[in-house]
C-alpha positions in Angstrom: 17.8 2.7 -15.7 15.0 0.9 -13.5 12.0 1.7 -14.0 10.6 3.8 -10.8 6.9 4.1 -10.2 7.4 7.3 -8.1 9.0 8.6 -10.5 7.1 8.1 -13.7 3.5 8.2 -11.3 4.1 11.3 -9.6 0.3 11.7 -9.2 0.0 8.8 -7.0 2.8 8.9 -4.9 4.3 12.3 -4.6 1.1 15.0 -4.2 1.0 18.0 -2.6 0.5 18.3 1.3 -2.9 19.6 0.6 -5.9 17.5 -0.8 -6.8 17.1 -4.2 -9.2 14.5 -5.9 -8.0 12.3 -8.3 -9.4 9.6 -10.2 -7.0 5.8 -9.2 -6.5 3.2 -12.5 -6.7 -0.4 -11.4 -3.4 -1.7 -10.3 -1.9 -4.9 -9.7 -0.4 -5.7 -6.0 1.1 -8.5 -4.1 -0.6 -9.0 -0.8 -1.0 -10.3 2.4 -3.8 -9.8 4.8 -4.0 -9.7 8.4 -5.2 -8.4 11.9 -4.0 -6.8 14.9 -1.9 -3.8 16.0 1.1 -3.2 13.3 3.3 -1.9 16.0 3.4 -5.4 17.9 7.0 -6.6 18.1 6.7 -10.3 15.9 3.7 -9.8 15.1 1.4 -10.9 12.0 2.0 -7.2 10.2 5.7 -7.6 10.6 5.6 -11.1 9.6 3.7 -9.7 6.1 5.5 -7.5 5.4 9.0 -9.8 5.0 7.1 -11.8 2.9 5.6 -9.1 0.6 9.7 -7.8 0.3 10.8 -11.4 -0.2 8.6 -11.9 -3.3 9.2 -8.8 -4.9 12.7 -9.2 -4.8 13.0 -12.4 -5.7 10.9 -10.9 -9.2 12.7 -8.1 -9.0 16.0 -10.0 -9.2 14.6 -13.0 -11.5 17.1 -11.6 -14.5 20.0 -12.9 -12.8 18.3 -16.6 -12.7 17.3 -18.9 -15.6 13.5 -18.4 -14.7 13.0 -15.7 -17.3 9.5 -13.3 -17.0 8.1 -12.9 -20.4 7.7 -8.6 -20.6 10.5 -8.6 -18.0 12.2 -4.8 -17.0 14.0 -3.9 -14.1 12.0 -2.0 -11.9 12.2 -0.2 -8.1 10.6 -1.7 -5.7 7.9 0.2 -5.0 6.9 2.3 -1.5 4.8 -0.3 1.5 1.0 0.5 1.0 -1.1 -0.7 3.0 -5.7 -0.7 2.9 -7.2 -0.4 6.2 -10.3 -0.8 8.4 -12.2 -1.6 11.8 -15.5 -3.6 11.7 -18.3 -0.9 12.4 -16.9 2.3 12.0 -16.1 4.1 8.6 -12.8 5.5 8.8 -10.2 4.8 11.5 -9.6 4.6 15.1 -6.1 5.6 16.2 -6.7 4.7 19.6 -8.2 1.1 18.6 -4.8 -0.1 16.8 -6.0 -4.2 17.6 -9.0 -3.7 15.7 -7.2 -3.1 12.7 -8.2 -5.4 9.4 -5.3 -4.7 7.0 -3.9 -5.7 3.6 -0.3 -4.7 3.2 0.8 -4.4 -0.1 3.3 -3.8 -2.7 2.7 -2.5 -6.4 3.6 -5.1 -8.9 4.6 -4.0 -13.1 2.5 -5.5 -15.4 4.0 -7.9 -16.6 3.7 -10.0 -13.2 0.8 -12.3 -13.8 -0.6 -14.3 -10.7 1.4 -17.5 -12.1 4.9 -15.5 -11.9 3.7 -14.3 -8.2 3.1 -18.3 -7.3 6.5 -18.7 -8.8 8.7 -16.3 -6.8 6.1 -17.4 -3.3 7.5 -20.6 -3.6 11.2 -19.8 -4.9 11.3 -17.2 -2.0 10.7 -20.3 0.2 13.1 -22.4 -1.1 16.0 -19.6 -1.1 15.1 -18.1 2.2 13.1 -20.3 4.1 10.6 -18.0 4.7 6.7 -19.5 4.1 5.3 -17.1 1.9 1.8 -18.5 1.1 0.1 -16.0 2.1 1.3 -13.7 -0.6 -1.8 -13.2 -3.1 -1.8 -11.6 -6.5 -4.6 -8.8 -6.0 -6.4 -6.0 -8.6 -7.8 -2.6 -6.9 -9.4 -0.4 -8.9 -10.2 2.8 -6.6 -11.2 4.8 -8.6 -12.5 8.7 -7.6 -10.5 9.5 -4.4 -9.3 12.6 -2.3 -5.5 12.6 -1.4 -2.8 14.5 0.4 0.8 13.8 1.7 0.6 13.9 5.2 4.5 14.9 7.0 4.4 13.6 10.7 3.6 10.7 13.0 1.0 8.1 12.3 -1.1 9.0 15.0 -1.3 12.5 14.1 -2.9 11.5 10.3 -6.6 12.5 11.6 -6.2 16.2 11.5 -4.8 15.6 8.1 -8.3 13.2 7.6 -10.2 16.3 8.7 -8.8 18.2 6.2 -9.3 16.1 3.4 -13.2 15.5 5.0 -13.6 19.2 4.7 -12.1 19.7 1.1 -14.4 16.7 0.3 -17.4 18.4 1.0 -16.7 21.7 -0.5 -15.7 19.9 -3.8 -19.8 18.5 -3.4 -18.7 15.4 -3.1 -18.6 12.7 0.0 -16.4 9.7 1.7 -17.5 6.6 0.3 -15.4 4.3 2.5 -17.1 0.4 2.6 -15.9 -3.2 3.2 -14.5 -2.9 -0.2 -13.8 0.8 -0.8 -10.9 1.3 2.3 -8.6 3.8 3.7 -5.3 3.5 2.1 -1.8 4.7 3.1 1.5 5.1 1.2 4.1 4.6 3.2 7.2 7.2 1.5 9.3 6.6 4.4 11.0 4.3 6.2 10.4 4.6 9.8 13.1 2.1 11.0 15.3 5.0 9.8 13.0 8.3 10.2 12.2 10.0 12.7 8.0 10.1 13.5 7.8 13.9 13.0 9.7 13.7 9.3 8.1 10.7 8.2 5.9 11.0 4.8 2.7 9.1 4.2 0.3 9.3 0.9 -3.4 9.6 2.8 -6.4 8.3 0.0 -9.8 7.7 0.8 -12.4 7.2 -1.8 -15.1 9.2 -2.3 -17.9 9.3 -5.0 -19.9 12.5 -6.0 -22.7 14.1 -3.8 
């Protein structure tokens, strides 16, 4: 059986559509950052995110090559993530989507070391043609945070914000969102294949006591 990181880290990627806080582990992602509006057609977040699936498939399915991963196991590839933010204002703007800074990511197992990620980069090239450079091997530790699923359309996420902002306070506690410390998003669903109102995103902001 694959080993599923929603499955065994229900915590992180399955809460309940209410906030909690929760305290994040460092973990270990493949990346790829970028600028601009994620919903432009060929644009640099669509080009990001193929490579980000090319690599991590191309680990995923190493066994059936004769590159073998020391600590290998078969794993799920895990949900999109992505860490975002807009020069000068804490949170987000919905209505501002080109000011968007962004890392996309995907959740690597541990036994992917940043020389096995340079690996599959440049074999992902060679197999698909696809320039995958930009792919980086990147450690976040988050740390304290506040969380909640949120069920619905993007754009709808800041009266689920508001909500955690409001929890965040009565819990004594406050946002602590930074150049380094950003708003992250889980992405459960696929939304090629779900419709905007059904569609399931893990909200997480960090925060640090009051």
């Amino acid at each position: 059986m694959a080993f599923d990181f929603k499955k065994e880290y229900k915590e992180f990627y399955l809460p309940k559509n209410k906030p909690e806080i929760i305290t994040v582990p460092p973990m270990n992602y493949v990346a790829v950052r970028g600028q601009g509006d994620p919903n432009e057609e060929g644009g640099a977040y669509k080009q990001a995110i193929a490579i980000l699936y090319a690599v991590a498939y191309t680990l995923k399915m190493s066994k059936l090559g004769e590159h073998r991963i020391e600590g290998y196991f078969d794993f799920v590839v895990p949900p999109l993530e992505g860490f975002w933010r807009q020069e000068g204002i804490p949170g987000v703007d919905y209505a501002n989507k080109a000011a968007f800074h962004w890392i996309s990511v995907l959740r690597l197992p541990d036994f992917v070391t940043e020389a096995e990620l340079r690996w599959a980069a440049d074999e992902a090239k060679r197999k698909k043609g696809l320039n995958c450079a930009a792919a980086e091997y990147l450690t976040v530790d988050e740390g304290l945070c506040v969380q909640m699923l949120h069920v619905g359309p993007y754009d709808d996420e800041p009266a689920s914000l508001e909500r955690m902002d409001a929890f965040v306070r009565e819990q004594g506690c406050e946002n602590d969102l930074s150049g380094t410390r950003l708003h992250h998003e889980i992405y459960l669903s696929d939304p090629r294949k779900t419709a905007p109102e059904k569609r399931r995103t893990v909200l997480r902001h960090p925060i640090r006591r009051g």
